[in-house]
C-alpha positions in Angstrom: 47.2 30.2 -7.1 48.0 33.8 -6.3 50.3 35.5 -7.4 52.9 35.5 -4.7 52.6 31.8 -5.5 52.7 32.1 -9.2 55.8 33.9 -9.3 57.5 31.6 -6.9 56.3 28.8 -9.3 58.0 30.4 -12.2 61.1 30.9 -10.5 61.3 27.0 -9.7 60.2 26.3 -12.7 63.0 28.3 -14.3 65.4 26.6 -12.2 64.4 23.0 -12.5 64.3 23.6 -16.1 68.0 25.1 -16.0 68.9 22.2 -13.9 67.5 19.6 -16.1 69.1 21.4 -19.4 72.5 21.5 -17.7 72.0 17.7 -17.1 70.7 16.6 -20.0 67.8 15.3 -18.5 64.1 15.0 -19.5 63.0 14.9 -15.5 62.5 16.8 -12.9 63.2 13.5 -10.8 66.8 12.6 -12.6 68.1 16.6 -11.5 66.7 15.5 -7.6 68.9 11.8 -8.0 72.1 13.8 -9.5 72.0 16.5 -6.1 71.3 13.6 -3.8 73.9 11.7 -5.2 76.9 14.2 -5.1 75.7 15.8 -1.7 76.2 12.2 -0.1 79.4 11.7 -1.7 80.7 15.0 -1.2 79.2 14.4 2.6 80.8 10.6 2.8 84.7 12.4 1.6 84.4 14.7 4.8 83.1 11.7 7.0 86.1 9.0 6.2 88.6 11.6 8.1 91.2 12.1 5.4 93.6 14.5 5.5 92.1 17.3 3.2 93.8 20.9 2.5 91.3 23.2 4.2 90.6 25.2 1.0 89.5 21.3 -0.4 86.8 20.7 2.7 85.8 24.1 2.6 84.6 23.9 -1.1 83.3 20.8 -0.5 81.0 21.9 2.5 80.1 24.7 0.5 78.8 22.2 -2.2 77.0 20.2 0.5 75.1 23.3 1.5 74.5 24.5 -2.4 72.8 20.7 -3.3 71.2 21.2 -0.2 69.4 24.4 -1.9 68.8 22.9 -4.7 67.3 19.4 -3.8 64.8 21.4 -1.8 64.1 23.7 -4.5 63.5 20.6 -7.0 61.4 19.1 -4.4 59.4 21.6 -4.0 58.7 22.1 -7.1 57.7 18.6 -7.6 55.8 18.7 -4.7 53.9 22.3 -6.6 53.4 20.0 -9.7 52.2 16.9 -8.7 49.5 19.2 -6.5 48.5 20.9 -8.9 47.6 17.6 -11.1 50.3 18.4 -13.6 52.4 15.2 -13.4 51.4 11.8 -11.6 53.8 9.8 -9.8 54.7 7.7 -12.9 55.8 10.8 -14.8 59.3 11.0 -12.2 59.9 7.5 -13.0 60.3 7.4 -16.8 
């Protein structure tokens, strides 16, 4: 790994980490379900056409776009690990 690569493993790291403290979760995986989860619910609320306040769909398209971020961050971090040997497949499902 250079170290380009290196320090853009330490930053997901550091966030995944963050994420998974935050959570109060052991797993990289759990942190990936919790964003998935909230960014289709949040996405659902703007789909069934209720009347929202505009400052309430605004903040929630701004949390769409956030867990957006941060489900590909998680996944790619997941997708550096399992690479690079450190966790098997089994290890996201515990």
């Amino acid at each position: 790994m250079n170290e380009k690569a290196r320090d853009r493993f330490a930053y997901l790291e550091e966030q995944v980490n963050n994420f998974m403290k935050k959570l109060l979760v052991d797993n990289p995986y759990h942190v990936l379900i919790y964003f998935e989860k909230q960014m289709n619910r949040y996405t659902s609320m703007l789909k069934e056409g209720k009347p929202y306040p505009t400052s309430v769909e605004i903040t929630l398209q701004r949390l769409i776009q956030e867990y957006a971020t941060f489900i590909s961050l998680v996944q790619e971090y997941i997708k550096i690990k399992s690479k690079n040997g450190n966790y098997s497949s089994g290890d996201f499902l515990a």
